[in-house]
Every structure is written in C-alpha cells, then in structure tokens.
C-alpha positions in Angstrom: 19.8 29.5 22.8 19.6 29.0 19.1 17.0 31.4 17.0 14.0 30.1 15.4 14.9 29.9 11.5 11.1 31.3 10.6 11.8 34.1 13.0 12.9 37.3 11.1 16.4 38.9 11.8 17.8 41.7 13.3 18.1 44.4 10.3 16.6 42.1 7.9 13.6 43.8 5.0 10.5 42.1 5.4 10.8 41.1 1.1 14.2 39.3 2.2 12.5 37.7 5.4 9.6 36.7 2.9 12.1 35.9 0.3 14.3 33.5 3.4 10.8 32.0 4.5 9.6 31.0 0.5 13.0 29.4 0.1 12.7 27.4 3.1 9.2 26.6 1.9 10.6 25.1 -1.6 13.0 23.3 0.0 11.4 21.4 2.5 8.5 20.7 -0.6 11.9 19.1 -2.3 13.0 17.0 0.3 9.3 15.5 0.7 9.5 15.1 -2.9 12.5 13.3 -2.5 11.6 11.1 0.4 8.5 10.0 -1.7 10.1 9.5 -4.6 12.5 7.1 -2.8 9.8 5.1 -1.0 8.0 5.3 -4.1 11.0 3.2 -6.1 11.1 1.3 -2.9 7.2 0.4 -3.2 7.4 -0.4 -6.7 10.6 -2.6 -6.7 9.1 -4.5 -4.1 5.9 -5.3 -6.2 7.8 -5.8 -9.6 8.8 -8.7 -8.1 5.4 -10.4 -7.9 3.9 -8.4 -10.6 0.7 -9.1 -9.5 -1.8 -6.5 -7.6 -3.6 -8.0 -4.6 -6.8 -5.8 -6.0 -7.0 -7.4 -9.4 -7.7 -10.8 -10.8 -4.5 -12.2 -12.9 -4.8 -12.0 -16.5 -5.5 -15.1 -18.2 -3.1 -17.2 -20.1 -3.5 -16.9 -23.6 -3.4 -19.6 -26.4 -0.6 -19.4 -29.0 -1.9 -17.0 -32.1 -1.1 -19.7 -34.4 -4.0 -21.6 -32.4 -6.9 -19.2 -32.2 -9.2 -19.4 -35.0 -12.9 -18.5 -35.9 -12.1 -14.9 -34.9 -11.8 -13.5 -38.2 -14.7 -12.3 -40.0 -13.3 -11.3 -43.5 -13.4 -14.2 -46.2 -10.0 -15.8 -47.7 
C-alpha cells in the first residue's frame, strides 16, 4: 500500500512537512509551466505558418514608397 506523498511522515517536524509540501507545490507549478510553454511553441509554430489571425482582417498591400506621393506637406 503506497503512502500518500501529501501525507506527513513518521518523525517528520511540521516546518519540514510544510517545507516537503511547498516543494511539491513549486514543482508541479514548473511542470505546468513547462507543458504550456510546449504547447504554446506548438500553437504558435502552427500559426506562423499562415501568419494570418482568423479574428483580424489582412493588412493591405502597400504601394512601393517610390510611388506614393501627395503625402508630404513641407515645400521643396
């Protein structure tokens, strides 16, 4: 019958039991980070590949620099 990790042990302070338990704690909080992370990379590699958001309208193509005119208000 294996013990429950949480549970605290024979002989054991309650500052180490607390101690064990906030270790645990931090480490399952890592290992969610982690797992997000990784689906997170996952997510994003995915959409790099269309580059487009299915929320948001496409940006418009732009004319050449060297074709826009009439912008400029300054004289010369």
């Amino acid at each position: 019958m294996a013990s429950r990790p949480d549970k605290r042990r024979r002989g054991e302070s309650r500052e180490a039991h607390s101690y064990r338990l906030s270790a645990m704690y931090k480490a399952r909080l890592q290992r969610a980070r982690d797992a997000f992370d990784i689906a997170e990379a996952e997510r994003r590699s995915a959409t790099a590949a269309t580059s487009e958001s299915p929320h948001e309208e496409p940006f418009p193509t732009l004319p050449a620099l060297d074709q826009v005119k009439g912008w400029r208000k300054g004289k010369g």
